[in-house]
TIMAR-391899 format. One record per residue (C-alpha): residue number from 1; residue in three letters; chain; x, y, z. Coordinates in nm, 3 decimals. Each point is the difference from the previous one (the first is absolute). Example, Ala and Ser with C-alpha at 12.3 -4.5 7.8 and 13.67 -1.06 7.14 Angstrom:
BEGIN
r loro = 1 lolum = ala fipa = A xx = 1.230 yy = -0.450 zz = 0.780
r loro = 2 lolum = ser fipa = A xx = 0.137 yy = 0.344 zz = -0.066
// end
This chain:
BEGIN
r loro = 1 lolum = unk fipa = A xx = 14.434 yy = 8.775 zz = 11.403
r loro = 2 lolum = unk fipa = A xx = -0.340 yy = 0.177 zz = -0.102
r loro = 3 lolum = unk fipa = A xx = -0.258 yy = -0.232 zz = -0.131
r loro = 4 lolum = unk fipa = A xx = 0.016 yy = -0.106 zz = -0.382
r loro = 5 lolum = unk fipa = A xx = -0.338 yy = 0.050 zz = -0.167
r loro = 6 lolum = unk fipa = A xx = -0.096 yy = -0.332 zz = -0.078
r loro = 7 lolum = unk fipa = A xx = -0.016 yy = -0.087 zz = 0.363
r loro = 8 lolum = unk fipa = A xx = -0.239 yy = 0.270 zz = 0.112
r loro = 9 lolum = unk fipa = A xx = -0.272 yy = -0.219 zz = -0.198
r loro = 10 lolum = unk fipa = A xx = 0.122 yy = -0.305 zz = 0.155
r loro = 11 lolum = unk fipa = A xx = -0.039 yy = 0.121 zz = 0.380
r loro = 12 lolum = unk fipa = A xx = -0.321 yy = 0.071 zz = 0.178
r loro = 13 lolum = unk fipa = A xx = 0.001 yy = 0.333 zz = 0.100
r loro = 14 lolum = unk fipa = A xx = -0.197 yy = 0.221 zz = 0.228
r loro = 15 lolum = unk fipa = A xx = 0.001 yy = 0.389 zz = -0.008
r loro = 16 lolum = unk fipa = A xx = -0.152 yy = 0.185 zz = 0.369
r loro = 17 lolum = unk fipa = A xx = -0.008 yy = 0.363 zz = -0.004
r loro = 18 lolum = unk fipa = A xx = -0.163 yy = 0.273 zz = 0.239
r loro = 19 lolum = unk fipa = A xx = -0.227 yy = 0.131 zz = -0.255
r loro = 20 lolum = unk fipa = A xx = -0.133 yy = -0.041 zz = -0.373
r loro = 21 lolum = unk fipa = A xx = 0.237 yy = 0.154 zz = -0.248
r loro = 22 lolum = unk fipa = A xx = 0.323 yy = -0.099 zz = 0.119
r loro = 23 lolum = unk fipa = A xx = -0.006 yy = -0.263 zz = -0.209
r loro = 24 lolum = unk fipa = A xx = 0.053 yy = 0.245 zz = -0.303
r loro = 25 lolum = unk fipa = A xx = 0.382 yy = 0.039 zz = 0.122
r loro = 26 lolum = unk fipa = A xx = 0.051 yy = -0.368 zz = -0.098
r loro = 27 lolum = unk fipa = A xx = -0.239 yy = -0.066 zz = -0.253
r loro = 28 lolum = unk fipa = A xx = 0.241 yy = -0.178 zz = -0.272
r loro = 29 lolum = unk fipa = A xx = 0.074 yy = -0.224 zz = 0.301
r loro = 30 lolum = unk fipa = A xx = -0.357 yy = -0.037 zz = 0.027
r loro = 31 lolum = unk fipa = A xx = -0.072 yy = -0.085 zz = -0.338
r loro = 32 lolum = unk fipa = A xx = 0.317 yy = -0.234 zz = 0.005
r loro = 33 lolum = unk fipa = A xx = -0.042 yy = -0.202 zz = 0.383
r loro = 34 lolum = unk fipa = A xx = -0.393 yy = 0.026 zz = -0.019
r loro = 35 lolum = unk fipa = A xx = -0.030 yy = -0.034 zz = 0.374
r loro = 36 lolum = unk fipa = A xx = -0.262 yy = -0.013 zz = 0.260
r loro = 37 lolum = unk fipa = A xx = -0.081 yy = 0.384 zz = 0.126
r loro = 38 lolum = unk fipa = A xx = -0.072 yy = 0.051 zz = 0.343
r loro = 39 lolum = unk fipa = A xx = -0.102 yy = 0.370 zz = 0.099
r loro = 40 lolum = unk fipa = A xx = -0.021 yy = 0.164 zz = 0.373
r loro = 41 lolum = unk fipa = A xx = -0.240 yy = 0.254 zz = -0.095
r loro = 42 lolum = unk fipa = A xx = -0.235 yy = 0.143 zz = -0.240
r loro = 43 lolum = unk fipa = A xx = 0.197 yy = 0.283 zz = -0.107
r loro = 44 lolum = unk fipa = A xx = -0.269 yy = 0.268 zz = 0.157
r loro = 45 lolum = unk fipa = A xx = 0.225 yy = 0.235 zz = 0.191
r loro = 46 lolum = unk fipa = A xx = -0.183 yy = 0.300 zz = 0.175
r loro = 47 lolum = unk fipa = A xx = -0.214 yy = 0.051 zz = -0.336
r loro = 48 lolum = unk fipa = A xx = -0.210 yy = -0.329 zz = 0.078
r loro = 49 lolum = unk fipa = A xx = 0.055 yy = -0.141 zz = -0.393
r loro = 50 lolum = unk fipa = A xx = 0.067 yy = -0.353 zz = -0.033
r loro = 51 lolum = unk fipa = A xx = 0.285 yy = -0.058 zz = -0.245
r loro = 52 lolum = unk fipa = A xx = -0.016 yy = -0.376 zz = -0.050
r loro = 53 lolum = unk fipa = A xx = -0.204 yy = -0.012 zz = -0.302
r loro = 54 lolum = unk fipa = A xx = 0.285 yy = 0.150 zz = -0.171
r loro = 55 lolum = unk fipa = A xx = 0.212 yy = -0.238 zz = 0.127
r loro = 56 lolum = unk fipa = A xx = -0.210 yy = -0.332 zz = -0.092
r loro = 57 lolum = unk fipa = A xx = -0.054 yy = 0.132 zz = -0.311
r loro = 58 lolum = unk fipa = A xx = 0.392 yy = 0.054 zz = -0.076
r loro = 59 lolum = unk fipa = A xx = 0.071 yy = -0.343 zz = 0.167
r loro = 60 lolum = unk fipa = A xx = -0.249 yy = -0.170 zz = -0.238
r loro = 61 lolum = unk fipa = A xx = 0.149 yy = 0.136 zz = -0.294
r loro = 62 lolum = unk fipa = A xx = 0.360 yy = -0.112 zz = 0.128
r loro = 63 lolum = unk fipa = A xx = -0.114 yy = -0.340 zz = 0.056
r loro = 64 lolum = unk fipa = A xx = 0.077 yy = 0.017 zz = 0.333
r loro = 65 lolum = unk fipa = A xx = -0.269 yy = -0.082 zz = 0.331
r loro = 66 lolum = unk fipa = A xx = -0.162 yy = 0.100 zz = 0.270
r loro = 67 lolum = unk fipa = A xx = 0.120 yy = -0.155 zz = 0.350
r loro = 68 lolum = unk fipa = A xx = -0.240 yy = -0.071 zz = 0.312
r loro = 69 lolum = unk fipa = A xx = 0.134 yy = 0.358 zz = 0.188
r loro = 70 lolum = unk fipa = A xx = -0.153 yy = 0.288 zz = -0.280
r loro = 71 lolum = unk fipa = A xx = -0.072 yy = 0.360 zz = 0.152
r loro = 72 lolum = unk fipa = A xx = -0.081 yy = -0.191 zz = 0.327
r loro = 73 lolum = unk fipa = A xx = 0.013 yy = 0.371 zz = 0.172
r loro = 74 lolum = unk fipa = A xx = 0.006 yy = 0.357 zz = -0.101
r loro = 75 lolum = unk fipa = A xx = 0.231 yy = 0.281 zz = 0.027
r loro = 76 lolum = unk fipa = A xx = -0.188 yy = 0.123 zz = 0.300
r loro = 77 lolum = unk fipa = A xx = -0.072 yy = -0.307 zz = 0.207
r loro = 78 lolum = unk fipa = A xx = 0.386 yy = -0.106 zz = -0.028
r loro = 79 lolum = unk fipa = A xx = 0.104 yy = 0.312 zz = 0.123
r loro = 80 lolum = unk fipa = A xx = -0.258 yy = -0.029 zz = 0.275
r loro = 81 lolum = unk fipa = A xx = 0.144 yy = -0.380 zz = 0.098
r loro = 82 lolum = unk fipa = A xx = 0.362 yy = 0.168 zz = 0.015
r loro = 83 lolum = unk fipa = A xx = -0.108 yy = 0.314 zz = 0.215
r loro = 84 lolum = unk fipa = A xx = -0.183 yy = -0.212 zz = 0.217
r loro = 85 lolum = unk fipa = A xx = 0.244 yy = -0.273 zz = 0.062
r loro = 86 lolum = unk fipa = A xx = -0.247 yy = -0.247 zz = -0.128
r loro = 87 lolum = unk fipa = A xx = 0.254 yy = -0.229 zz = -0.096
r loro = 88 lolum = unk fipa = A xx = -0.207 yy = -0.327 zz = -0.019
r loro = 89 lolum = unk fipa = A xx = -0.148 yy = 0.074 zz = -0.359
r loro = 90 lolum = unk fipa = A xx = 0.371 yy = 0.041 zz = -0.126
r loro = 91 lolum = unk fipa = A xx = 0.128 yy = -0.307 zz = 0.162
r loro = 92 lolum = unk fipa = A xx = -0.302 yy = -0.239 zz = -0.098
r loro = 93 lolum = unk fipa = A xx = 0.039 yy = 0.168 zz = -0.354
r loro = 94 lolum = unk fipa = A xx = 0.393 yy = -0.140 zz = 0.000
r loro = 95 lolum = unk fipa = A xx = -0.094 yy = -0.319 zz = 0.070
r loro = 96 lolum = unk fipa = A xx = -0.263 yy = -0.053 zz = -0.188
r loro = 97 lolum = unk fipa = A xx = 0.253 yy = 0.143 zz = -0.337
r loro = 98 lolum = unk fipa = A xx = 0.239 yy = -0.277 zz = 0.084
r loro = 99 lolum = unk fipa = A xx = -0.256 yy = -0.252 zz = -0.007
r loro = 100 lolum = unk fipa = A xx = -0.101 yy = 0.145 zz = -0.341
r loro = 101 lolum = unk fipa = A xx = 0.339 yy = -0.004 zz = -0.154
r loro = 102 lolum = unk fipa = A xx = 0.070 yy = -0.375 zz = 0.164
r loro = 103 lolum = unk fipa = A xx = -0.358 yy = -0.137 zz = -0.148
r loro = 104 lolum = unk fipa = A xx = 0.103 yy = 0.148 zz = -0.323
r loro = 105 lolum = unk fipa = A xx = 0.324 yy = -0.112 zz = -0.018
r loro = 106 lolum = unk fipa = A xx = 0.186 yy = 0.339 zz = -0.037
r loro = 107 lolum = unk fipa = A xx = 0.345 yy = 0.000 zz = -0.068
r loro = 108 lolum = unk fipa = A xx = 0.102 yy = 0.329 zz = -0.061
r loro = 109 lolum = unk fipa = A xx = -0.210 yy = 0.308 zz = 0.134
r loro = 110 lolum = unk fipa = A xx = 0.066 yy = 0.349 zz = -0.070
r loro = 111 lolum = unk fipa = A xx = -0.135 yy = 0.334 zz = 0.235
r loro = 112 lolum = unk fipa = A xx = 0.014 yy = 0.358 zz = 0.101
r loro = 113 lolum = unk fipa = A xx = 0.346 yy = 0.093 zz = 0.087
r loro = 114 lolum = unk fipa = A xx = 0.011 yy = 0.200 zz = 0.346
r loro = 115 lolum = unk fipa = A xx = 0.146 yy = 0.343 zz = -0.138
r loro = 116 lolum = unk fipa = A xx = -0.152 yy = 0.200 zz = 0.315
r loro = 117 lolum = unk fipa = A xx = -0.233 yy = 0.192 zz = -0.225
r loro = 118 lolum = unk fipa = A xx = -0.323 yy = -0.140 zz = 0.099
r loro = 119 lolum = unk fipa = A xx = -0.089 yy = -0.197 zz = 0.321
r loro = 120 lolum = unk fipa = A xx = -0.202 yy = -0.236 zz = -0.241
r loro = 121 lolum = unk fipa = A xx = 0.264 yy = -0.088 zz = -0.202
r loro = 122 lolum = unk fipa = A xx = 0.242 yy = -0.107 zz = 0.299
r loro = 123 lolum = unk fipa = A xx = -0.321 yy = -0.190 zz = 0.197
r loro = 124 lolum = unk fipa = A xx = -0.027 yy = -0.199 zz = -0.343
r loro = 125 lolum = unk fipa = A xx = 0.403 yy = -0.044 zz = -0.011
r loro = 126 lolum = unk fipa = A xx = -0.034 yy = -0.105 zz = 0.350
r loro = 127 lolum = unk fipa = A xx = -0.363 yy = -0.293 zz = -0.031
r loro = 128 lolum = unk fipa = A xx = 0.248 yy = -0.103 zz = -0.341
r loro = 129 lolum = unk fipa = A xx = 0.308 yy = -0.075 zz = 0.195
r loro = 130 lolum = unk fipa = A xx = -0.192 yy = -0.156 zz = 0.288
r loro = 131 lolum = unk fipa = A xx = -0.195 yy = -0.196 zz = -0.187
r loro = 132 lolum = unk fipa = A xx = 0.311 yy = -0.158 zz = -0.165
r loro = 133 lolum = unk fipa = A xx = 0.148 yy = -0.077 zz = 0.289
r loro = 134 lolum = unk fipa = A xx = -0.297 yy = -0.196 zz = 0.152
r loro = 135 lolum = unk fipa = A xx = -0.003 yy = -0.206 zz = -0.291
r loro = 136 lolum = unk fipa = A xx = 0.350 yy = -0.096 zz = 0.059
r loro = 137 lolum = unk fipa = A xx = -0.034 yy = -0.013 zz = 0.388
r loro = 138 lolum = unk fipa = A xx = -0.301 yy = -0.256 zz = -0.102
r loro = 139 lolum = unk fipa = A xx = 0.245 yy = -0.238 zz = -0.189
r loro = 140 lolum = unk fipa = A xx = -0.165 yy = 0.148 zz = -0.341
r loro = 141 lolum = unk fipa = A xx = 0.180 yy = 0.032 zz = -0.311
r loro = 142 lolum = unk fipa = A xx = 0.269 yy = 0.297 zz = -0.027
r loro = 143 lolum = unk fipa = A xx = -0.179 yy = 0.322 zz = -0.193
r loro = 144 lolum = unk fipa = A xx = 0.233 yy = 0.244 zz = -0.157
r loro = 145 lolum = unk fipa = A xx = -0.062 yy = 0.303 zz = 0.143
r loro = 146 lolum = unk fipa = A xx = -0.035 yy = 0.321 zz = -0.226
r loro = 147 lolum = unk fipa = A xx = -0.057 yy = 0.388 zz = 0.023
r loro = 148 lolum = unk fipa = A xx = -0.014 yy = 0.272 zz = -0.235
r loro = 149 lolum = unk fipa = A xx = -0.013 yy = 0.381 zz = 0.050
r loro = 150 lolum = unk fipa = A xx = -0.304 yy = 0.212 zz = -0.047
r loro = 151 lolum = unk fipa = A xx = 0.160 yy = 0.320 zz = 0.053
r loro = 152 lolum = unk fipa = A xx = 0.339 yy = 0.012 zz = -0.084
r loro = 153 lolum = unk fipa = A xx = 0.144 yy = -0.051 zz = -0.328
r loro = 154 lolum = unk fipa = A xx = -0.071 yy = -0.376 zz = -0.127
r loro = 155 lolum = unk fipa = A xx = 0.359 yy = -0.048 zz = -0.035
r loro = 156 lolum = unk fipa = A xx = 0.082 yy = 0.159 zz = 0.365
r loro = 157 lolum = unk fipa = A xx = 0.176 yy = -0.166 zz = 0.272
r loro = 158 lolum = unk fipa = A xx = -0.147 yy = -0.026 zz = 0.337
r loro = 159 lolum = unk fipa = A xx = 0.147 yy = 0.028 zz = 0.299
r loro = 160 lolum = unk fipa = A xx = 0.300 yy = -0.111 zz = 0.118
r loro = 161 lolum = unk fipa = A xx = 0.120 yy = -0.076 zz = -0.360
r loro = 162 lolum = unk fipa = A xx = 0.064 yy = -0.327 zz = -0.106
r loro = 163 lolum = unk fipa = A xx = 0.185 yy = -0.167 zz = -0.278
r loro = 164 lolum = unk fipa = A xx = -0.106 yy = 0.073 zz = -0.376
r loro = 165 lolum = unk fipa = A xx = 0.046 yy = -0.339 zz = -0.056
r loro = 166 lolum = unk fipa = A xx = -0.234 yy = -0.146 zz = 0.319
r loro = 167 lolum = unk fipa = A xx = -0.296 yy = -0.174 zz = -0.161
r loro = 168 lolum = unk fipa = A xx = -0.354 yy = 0.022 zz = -0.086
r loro = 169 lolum = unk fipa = A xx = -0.159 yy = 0.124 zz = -0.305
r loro = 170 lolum = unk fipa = A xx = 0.095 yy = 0.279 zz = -0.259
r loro = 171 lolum = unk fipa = A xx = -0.174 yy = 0.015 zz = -0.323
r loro = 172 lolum = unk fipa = A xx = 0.056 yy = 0.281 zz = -0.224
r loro = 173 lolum = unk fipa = A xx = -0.308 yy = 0.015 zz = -0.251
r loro = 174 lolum = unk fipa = A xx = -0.049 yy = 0.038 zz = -0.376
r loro = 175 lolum = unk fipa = A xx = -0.144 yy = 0.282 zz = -0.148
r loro = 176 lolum = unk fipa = A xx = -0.312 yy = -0.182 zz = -0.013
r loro = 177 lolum = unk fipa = A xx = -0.029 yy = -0.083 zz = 0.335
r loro = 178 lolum = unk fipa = A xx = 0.102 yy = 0.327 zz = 0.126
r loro = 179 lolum = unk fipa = A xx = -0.276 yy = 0.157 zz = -0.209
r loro = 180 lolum = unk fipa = A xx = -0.258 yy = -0.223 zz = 0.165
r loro = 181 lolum = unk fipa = A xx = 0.133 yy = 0.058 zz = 0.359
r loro = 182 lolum = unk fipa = A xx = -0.074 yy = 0.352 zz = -0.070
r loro = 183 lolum = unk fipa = A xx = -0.250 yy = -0.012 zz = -0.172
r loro = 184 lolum = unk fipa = A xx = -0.167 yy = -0.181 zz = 0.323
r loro = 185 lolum = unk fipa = A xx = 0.166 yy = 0.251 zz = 0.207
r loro = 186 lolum = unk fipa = A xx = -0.188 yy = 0.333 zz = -0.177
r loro = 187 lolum = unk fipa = A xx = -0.329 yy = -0.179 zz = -0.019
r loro = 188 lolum = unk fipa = A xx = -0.016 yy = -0.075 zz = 0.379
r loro = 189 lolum = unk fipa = A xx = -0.294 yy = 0.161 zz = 0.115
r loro = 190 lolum = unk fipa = A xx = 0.101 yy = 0.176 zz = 0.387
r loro = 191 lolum = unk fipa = A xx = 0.348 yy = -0.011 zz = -0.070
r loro = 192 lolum = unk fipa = A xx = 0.052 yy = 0.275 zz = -0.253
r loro = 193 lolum = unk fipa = A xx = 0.211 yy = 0.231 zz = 0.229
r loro = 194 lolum = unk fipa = A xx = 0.234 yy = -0.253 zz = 0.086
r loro = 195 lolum = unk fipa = A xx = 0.068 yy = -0.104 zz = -0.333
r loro = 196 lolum = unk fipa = A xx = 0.074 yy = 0.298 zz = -0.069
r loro = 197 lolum = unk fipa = A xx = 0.243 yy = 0.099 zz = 0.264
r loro = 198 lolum = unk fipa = A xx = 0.196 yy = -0.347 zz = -0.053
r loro = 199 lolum = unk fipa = A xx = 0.039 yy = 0.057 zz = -0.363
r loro = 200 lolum = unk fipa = A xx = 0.084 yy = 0.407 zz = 0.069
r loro = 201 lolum = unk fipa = A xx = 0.274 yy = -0.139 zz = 0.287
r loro = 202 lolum = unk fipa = A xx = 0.168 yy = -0.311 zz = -0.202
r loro = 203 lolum = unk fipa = A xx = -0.115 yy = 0.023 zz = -0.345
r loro = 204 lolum = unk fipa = A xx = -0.232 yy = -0.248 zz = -0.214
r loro = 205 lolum = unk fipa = A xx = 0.331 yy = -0.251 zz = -0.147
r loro = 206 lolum = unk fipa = A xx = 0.097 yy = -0.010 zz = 0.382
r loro = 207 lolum = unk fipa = A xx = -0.277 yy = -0.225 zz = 0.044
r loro = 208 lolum = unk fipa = A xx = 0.104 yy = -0.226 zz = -0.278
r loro = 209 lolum = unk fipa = A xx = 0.222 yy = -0.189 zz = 0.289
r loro = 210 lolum = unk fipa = A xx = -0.186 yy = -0.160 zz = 0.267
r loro = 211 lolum = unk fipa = A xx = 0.171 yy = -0.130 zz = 0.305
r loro = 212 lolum = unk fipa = A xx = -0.071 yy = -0.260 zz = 0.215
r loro = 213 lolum = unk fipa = A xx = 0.259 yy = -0.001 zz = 0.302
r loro = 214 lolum = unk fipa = A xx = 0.056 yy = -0.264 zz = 0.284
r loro = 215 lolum = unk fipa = A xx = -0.146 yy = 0.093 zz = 0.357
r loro = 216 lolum = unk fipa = A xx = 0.295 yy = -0.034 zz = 0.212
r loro = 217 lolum = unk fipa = A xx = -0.189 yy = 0.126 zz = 0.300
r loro = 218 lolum = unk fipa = A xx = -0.272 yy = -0.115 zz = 0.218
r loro = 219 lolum = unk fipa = A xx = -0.237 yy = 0.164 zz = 0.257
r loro = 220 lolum = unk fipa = A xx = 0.235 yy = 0.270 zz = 0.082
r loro = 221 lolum = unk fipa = A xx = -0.005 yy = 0.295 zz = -0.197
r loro = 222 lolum = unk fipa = A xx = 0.183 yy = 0.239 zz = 0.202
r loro = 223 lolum = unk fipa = A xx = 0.358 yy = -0.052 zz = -0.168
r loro = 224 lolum = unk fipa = A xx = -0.163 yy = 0.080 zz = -0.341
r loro = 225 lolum = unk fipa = A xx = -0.058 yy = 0.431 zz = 0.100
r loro = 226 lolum = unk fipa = A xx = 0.265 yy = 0.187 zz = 0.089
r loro = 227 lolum = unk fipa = A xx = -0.291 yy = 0.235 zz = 0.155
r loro = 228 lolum = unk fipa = A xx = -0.419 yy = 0.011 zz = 0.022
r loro = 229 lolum = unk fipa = A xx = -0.139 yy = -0.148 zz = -0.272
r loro = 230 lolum = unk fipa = A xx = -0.126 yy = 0.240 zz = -0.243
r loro = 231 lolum = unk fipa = A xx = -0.382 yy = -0.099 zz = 0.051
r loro = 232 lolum = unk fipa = A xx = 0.021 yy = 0.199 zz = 0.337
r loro = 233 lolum = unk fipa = A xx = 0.104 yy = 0.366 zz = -0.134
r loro = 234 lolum = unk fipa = A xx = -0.297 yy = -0.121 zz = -0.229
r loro = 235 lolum = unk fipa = A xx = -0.179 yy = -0.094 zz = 0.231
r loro = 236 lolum = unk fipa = A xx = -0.027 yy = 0.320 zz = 0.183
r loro = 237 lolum = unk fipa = A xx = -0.099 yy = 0.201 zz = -0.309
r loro = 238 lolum = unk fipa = A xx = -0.314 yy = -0.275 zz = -0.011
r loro = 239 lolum = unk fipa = A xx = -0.059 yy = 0.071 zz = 0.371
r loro = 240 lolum = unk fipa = A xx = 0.032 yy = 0.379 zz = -0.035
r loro = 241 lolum = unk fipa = A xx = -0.289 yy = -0.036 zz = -0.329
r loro = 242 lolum = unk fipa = A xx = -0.249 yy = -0.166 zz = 0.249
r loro = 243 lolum = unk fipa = A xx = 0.083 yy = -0.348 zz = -0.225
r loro = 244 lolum = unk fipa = A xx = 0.079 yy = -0.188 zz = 0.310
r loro = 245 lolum = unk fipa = A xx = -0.010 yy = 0.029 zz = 0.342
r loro = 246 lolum = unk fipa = A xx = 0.328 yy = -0.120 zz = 0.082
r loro = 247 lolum = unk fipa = A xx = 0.380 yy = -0.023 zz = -0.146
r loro = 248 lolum = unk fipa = A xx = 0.109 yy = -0.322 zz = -0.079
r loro = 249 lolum = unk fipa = A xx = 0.335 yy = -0.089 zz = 0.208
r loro = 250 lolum = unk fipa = A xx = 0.246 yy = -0.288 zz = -0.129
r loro = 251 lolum = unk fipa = A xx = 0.095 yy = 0.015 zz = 0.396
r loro = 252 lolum = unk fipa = A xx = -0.356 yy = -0.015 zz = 0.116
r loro = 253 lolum = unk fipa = A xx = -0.186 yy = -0.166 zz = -0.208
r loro = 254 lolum = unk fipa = A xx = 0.212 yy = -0.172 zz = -0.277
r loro = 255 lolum = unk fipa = A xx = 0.282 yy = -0.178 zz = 0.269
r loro = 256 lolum = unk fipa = A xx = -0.324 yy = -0.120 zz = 0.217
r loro = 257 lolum = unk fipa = A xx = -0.168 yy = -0.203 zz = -0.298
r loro = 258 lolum = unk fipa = A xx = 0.346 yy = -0.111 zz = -0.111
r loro = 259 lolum = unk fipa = A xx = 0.058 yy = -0.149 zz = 0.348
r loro = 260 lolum = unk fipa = A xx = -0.308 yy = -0.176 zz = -0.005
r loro = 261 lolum = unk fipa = A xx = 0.036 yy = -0.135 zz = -0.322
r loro = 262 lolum = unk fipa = A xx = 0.308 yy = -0.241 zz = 0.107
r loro = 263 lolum = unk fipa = A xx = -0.252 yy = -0.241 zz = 0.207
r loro = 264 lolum = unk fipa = A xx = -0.082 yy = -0.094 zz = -0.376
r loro = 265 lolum = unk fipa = A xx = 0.291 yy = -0.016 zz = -0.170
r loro = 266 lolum = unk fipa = A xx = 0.146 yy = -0.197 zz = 0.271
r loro = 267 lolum = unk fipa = A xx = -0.322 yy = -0.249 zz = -0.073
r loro = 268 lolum = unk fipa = A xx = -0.204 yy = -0.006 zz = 0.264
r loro = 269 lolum = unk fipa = A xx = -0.408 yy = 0.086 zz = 0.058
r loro = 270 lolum = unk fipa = A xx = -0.140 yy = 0.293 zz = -0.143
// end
């Protein structure tokens, strides 16, 4: 059964997303679990703008804190590791999140579900799920595993469908706070655009349900597209602007990290 309220107060919680902001999807749960927030990057895409002082300043207000990983790269230089094949970053970075969550206690953590929309996103799904699984390879505590979309609708299912009934966390907010999730959401500096286009595409009450489904997968993403990942078509449309260099493959460059990844989430060295 999805979580009752009273125990998202009672569990120690971590949130880890790609980039500042996504934590506006699930900002009730945020005000609610008050967890540790980890963040991959600083939000600065091609444009070179950090977005993280929006983000500490929104986690402050939500009582919620800052964890040990926060905008450790940027936009740029994680797109560089993945092009490259410089894999050792990402796997060091896994470990080191699982020895976070394990000092801290976590119980339940919560991350970027892999939708296929943005390489980021999926990395983070996959450093998430493989730092879970270290912990438990490592004889830690079990961590309930959590992800939430960030492009589809909040109430979407991924894919392959699963059970209504299967789990996790749905809240469905007052009118109070759904007013100050979007009020959060319009006063994000950097992110205006894609406020926009999220409330255009589901609608503002849409956001009044947030949630948080089980990861029933691990390091293999493949069975989740039907096709290429979106990010690629998108990709070449960066590529073609002069953004970046090269197009981001899930074959290439996504599969390759994932692989190396399972050296620590089956426990052993860095």
């Amino acid at each position: 059964m999805p979580s009752t309220l009273p125990s998202l107060s009672a569990r120690r919680a971590a949130l880890v997303v790609a980039h500042p902001g996504h934590e506006l999807r699930i900002h009730g749960w945020l005000e609610r679990a008050r967890p540790m927030v980890c963040v991959l990057t600083d939000g600065s895409g091609s444009g070179g703008a950090s977005r993280l002082a929006q983000t500490t300043a929104l986690l402050a207000r939500a009582g919620a804190s800052r964890g040990p990983i926060y905008g450790r790269w940027t936009d740029r230089e994680l797109y560089e590791a993945l092009v490259g094949g410089r894999h050792e970053g990402l796997v060091a970075l896994a470990c080191e999140l699982a020895d976070a969550l394990a000092a801290a206690g976590v119980e339940v953590v919560a991350g970027d579900a892999a939708e296929g929309f943005n390489p980021g996103h999926d990395l983070c799904r996959l450093l998430v799920n493989a730092a879970v699984a270290r912990t438990a390879a490592r004889g830690g505590a079990p961590i309930e595993n959590l992800e939430f979309p960030l492009d589809a609708a909040p109430e979407s299912s991924p894919a392959p469908a699963e059970p209504a009934d299967c789990g996790g966390c749905r809240l469905v907010l007052d009118d109070a706070a759904l007013a100050r999730k979007l009020a959060a959401a319009r006063d994000y500096a950097g992110l205006e655009q894609e406020v926009c286009s999220a409330l255009d595409r589901h609608g503002a009450d849409a956001f009044r349900i947030e949630r948080l489904r089980p990861v029933g997968y691990g390091l293999d993403l493949a069975p989740l597209f039907s096709g290429p990942p979106r990010y690629e078509s998108f990709g070449e449309e960066r590529v073609a602007l002069g953004r970046y260099r090269e197009v981001l493959s899930f074959r290439r460059h996504v599969e390759p990290a994932a692989a190396r990844l399972r050296a620590c989430a089956d426990g052993g060295a860095p």
